[in-house]
MIMAR-329017 format. One record per atom (N, C-alpha, C, O, CB): residue in one letter; x, y, z; atom name; residue number from 1. Coordinates in steps of 0.001 Angstrom, whole numbers, plus 500000, padded with zeros to 6 digits. Glycine has a CB too. Example, Ala and Ser with C-alpha at 12.3 -4.5 7.8 and 13.67 -1.06 7.14 Angstrom:
   residu        X        Y        Z   atome   num
        A   513190   494310   507800       N     1
        A   512300   495500   507800      CA     1
        A   513200   496700   507800       C     1
        A   514236   496681   508465       O     1
        A   511308   495527   509046      CB     1
        S   512850   497750   507080       N     2
        S   513670   498940   507140      CA     2
        S   512900   500030   507870       C     2
        S   513409   501138   508039       O     2
        S   514084   499402   505725      CB     2
***
This chain:
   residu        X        Y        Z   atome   num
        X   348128   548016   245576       N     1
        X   348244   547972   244124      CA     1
        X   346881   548278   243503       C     1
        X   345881   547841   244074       O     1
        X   348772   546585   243649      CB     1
        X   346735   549124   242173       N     2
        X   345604   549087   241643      CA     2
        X   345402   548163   240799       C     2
        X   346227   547430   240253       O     2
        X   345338   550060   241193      CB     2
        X   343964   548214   240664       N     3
        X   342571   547310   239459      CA     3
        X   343768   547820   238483       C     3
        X   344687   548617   238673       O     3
        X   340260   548154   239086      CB     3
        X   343244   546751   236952       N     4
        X   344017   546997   235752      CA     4
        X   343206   548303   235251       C     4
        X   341998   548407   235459       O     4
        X   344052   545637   234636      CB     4
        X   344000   549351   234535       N     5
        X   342996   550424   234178      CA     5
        X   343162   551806   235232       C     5
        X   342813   552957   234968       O     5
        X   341389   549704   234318      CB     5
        X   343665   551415   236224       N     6
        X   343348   552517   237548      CA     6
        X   345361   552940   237705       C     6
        X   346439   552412   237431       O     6
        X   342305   551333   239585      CB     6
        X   344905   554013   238224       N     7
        X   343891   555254   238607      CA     7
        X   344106   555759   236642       C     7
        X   344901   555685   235705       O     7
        X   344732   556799   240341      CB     7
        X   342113   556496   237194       N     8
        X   341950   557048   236076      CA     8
        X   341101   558541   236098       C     8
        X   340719   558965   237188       O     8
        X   341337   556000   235298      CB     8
        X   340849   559243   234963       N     9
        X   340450   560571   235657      CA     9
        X   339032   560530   235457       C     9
        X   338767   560497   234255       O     9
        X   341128   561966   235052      CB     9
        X   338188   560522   236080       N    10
        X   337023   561063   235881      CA    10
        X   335916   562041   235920       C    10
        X   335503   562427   237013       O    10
        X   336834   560688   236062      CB    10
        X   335563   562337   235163       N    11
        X   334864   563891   234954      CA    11
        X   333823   564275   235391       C    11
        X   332856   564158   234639       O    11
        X   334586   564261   233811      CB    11
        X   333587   564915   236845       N    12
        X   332251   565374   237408      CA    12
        X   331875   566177   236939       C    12
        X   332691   567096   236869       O    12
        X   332084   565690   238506      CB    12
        X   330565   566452   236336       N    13
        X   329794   567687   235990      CA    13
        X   328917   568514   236959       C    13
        X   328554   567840   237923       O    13
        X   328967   567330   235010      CB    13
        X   328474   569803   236964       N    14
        X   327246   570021   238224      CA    14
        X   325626   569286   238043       C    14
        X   324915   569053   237066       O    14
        X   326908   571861   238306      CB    14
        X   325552   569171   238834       N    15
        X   323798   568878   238758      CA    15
        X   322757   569708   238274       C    15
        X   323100   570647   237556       O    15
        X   323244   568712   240001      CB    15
        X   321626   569559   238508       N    16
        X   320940   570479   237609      CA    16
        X   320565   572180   239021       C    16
        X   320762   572177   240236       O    16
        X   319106   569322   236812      CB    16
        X   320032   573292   238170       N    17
        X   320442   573898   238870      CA    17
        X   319462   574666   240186       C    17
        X   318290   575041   240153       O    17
        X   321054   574541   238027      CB    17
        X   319979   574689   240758       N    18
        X   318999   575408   241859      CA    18
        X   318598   576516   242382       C    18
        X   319498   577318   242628       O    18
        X   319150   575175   242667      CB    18
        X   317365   576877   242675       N    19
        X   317392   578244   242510      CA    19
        X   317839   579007   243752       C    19
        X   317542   580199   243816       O    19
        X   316102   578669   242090      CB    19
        X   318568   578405   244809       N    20
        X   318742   578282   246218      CA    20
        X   320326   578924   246006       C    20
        X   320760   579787   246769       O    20
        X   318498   576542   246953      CB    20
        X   321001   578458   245030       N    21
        X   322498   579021   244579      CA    21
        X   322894   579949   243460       C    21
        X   323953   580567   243347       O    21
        X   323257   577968   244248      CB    21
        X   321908   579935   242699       N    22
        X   321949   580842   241220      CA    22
        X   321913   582187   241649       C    22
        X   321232   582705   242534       O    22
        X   320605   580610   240096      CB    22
        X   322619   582595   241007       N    23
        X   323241   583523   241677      CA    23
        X   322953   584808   239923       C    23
        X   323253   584639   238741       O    23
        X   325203   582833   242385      CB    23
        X   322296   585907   240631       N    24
        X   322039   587181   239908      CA    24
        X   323207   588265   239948       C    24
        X   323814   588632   240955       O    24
        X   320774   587804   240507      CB    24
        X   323356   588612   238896       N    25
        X   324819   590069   238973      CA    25
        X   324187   591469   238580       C    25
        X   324294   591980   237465       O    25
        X   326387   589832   237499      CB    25
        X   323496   592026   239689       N    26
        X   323295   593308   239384      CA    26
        X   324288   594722   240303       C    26
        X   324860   594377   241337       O    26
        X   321707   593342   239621      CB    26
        X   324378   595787   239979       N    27
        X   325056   596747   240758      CA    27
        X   323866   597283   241168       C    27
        X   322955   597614   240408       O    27
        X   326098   597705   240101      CB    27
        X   323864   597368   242289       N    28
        X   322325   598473   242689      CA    28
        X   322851   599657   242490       C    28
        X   322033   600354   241892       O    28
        X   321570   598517   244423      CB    28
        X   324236   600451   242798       N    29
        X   324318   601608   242524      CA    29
        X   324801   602155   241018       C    29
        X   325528   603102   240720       O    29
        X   325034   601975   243483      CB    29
        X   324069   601126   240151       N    30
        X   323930   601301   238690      CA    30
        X   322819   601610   238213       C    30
        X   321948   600763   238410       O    30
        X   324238   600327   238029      CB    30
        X   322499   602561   237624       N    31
        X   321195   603053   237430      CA    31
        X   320757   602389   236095       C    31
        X   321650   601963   235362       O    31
        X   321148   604656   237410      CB    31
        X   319442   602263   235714       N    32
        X   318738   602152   234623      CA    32
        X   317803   603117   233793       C    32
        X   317064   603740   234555       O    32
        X   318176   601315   234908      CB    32
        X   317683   603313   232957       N    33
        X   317144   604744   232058      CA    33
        X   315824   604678   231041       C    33
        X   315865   604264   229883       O    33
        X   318432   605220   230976      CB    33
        X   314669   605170   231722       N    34
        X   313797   605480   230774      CA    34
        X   313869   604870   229201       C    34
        X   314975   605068   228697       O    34
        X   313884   606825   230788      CB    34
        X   312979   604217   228387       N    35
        X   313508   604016   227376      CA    35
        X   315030   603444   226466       C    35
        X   315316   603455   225268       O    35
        X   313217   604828   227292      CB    35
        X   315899   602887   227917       N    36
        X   317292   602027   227314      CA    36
        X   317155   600790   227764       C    36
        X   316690   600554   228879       O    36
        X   318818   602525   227802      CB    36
        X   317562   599846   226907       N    37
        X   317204   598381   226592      CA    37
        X   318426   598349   227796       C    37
        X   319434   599005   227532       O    37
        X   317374   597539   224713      CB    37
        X   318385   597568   229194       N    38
        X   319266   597176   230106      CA    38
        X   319523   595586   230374       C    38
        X   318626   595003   229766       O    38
        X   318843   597813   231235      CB    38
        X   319976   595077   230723       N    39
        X   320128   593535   231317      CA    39
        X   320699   593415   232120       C    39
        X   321599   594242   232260       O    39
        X   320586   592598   230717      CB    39
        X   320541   592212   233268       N    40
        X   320854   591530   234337      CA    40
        X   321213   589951   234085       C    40
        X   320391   589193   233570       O    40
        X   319756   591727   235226      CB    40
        X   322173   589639   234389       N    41
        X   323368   588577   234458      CA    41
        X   322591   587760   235290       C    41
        X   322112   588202   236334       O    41
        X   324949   589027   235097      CB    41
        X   322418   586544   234897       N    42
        X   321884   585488   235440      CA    42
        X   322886   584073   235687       C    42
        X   322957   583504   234598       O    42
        X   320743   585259   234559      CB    42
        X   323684   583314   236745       N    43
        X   324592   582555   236679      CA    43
        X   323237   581455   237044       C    43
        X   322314   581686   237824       O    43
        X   326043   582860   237626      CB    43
        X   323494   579983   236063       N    44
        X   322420   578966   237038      CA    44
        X   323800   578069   237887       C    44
        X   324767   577625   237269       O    44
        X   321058   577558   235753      CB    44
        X   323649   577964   239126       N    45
        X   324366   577385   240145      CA    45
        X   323272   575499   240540       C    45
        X   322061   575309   240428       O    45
        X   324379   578891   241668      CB    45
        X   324322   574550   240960       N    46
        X   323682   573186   240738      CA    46
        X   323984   573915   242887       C    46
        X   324671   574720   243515       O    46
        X   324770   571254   239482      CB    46
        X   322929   572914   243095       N    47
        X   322910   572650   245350      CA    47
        X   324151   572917   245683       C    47
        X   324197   573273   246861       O    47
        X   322632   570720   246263      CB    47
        X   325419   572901   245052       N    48
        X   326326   572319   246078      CA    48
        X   327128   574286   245452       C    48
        X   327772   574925   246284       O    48
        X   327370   570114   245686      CB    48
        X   326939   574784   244232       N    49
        X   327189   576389   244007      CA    49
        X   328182   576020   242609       C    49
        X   329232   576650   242483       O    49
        X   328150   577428   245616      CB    49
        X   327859   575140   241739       N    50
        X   329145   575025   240923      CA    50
        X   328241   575225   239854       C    50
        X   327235   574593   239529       O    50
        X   330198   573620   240949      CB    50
        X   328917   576459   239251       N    51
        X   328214   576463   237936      CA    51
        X   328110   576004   236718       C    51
        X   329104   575669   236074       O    51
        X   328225   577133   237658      CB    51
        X   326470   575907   236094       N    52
        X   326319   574944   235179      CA    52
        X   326743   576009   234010       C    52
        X   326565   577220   233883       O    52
        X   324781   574150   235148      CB    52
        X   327516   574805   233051       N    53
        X   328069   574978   231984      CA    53
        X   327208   574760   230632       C    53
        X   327925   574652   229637       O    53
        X   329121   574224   232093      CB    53
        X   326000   574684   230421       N    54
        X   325054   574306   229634      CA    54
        X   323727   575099   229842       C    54
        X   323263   575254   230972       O    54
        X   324917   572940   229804      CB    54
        X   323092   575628   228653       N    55
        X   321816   575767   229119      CA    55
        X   320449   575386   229475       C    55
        X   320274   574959   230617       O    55
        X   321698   576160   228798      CB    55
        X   319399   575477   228635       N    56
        X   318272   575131   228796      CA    56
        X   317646   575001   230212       C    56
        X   317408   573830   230510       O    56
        X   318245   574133   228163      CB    56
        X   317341   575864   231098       N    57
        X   317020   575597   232609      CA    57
        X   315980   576870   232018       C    57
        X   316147   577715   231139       O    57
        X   318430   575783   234188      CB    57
        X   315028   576619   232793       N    58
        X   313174   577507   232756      CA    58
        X   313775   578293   233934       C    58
        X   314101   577870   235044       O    58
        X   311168   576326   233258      CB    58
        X   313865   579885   233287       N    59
        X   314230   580993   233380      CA    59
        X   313128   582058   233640       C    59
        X   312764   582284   232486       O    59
        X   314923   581161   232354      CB    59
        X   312458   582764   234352       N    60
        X   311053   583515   234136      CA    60
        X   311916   584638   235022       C    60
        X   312823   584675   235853       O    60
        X   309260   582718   234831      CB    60
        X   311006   585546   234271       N    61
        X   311624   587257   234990      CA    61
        X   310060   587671   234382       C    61
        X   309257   587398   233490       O    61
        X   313601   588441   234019      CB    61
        X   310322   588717   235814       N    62
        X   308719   589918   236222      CA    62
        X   309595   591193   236377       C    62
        X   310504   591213   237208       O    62
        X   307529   589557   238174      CB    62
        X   309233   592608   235314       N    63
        X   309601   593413   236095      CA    63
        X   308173   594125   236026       C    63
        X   307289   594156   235169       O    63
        X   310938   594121   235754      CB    63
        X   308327   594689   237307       N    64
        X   306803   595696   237617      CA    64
        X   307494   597153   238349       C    64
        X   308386   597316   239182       O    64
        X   305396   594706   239097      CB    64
        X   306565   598130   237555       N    65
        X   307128   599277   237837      CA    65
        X   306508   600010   238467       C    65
        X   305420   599569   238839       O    65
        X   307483   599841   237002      CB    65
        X   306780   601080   238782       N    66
        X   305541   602509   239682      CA    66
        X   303887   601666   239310       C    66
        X   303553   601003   238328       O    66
        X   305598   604912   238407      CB    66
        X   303285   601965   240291       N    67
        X   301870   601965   240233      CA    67
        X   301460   600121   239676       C    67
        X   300323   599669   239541       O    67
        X   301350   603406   238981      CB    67
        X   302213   599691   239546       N    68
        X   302210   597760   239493      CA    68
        X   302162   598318   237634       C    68
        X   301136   597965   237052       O    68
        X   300125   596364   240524      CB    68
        X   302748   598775   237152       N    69
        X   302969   598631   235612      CA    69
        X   303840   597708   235131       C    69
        X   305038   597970   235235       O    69
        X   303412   599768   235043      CB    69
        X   303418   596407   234490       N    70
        X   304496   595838   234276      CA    70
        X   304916   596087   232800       C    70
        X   304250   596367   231804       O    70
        X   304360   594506   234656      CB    70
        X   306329   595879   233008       N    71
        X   307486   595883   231980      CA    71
        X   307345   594783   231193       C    71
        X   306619   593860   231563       O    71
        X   308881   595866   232563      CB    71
        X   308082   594738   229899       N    72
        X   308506   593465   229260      CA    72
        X   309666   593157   229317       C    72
        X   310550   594007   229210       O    72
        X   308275   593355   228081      CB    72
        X   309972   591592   229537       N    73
        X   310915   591073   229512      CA    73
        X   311664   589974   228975       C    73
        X   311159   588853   229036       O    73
        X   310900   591088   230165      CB    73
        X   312698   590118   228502       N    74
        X   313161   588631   227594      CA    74
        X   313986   588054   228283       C    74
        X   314904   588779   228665       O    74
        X   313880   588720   226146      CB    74
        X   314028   586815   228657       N    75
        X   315324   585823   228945      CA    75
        X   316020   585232   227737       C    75
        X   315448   584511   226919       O    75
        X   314886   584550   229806      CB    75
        X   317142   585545   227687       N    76
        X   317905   585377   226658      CA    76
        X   319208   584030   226992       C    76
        X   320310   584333   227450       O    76
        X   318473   586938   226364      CB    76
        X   318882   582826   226720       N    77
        X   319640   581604   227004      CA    77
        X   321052   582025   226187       C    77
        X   320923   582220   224979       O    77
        X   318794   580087   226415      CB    77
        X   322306   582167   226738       N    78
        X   323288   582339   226642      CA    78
        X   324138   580944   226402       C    78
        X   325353   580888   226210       O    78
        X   323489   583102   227601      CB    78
        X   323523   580199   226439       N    79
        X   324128   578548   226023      CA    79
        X   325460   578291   226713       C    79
        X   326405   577889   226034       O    79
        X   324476   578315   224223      CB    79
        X   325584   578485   227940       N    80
        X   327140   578730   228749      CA    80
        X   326646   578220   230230       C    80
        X   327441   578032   231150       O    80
        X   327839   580721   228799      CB    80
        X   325322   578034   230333       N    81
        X   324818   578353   231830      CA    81
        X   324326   579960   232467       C    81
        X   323862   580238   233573       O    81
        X   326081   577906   232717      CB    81
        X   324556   580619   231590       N    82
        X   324280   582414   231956      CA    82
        X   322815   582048   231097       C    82
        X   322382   581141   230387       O    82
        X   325737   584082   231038      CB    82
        X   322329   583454   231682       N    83
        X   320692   584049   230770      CA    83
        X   320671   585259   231092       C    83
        X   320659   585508   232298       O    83
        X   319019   583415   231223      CB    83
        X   320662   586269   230212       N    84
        X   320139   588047   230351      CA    84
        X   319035   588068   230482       C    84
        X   318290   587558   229645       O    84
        X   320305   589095   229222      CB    84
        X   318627   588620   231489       N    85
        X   317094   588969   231478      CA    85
        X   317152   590593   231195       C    85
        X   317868   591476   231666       O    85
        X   316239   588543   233087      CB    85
        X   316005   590607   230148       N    86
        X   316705   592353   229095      CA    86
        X   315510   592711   229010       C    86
        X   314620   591974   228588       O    86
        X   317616   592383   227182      CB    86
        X   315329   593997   229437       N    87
        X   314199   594965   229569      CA    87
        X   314568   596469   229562       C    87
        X   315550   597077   229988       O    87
        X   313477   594678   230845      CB    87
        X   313173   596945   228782       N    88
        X   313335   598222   228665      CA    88
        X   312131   599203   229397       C    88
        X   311045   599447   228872       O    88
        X   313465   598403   227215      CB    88
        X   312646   599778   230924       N    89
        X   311711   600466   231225      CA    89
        X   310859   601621   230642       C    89
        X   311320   602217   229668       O    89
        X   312076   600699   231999      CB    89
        X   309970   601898   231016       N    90
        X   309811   603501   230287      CA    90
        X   309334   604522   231347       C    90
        X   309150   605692   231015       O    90
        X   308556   603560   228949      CB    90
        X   309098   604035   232820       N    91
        X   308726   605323   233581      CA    91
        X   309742   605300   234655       C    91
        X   310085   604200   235087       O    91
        X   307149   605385   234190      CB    91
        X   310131   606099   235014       N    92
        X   311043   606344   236066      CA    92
        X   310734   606297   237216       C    92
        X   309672   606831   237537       O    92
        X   311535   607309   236024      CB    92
        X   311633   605581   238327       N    93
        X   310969   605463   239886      CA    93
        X   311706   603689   240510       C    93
        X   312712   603087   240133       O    93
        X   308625   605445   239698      CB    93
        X   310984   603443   241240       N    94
        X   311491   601918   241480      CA    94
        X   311010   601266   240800       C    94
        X   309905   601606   240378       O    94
        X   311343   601271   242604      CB    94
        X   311470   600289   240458       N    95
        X   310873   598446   239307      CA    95
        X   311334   597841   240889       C    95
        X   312091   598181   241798       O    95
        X   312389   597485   237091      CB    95
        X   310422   596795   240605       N    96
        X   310823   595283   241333      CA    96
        X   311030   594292   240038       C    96
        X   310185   594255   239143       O    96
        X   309378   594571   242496      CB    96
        X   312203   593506   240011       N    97
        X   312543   592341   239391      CA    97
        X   312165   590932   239764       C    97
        X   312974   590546   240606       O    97
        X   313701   592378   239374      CB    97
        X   311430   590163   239538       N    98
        X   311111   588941   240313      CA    98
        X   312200   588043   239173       C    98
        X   312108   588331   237980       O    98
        X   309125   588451   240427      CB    98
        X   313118   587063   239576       N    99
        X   313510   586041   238551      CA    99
        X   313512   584787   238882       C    99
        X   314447   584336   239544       O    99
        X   314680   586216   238075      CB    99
        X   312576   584086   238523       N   100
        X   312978   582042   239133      CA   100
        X   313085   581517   238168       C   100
        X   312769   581607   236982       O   100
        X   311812   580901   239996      CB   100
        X   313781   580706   239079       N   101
        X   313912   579290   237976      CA   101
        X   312631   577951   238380       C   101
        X   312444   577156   239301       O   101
        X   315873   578418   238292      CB   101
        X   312118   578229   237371       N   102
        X   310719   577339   237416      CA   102
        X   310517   575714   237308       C   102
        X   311274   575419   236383       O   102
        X   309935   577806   236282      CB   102
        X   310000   574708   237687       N   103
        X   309973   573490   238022      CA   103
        X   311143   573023   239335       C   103
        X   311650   571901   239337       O   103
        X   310165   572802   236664      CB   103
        X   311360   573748   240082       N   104
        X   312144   573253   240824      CA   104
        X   311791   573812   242177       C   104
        X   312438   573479   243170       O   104
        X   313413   573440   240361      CB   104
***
């Protein structure tokens, strides 16, 4: 028999998020263009891979291009648990993207 009150539902949320599960959405065989404002899909994932539904998590993105030129970049808090990281190259060739999630 149950306690008075029971069974009842209770609501797990994820933990905070890690950078071990956060998970990035890019197509590599999607190109990016000289001079067009592009973005990359940022999911923040809590240890266990369940994504957080809230924002505010310290977001940092590096892009560096031909010859170590770096790019500018904005992280854009999507208030959902997502963040765009949005940049506009201007020379053509490979970028490297660095993105962490910082204090953790």
């Amino acid at each position: 028999e149950y306690g008075k009150g029971s069974p009842f539902n209770v609501e797990v949320m994820p933990s905070k998020a890690n950078p071990n599960t956060t998970e990035t959405f890019y197509d590599p065989k999607r190109n990016s263009y000289a001079g067009v404002e592009d973005s990359i899909l940022v999911q923040a994932r809590d240890r266990f891979g369940n994504s957080l539904k809230k924002g505010g998590d310290p977001i940092d993105a590096k892009l560096t291009g031909p010859q170590g030129v770096k790019v500018n970049t904005t992280v854009k808090d999507n208030e959902d648990g997502t963040y765009s990281v949005i940049f506009e190259p201007t020379l053509a060739g490979k970028h490297k993207l660095d993105i962490k999630l910082r204090n953790n």
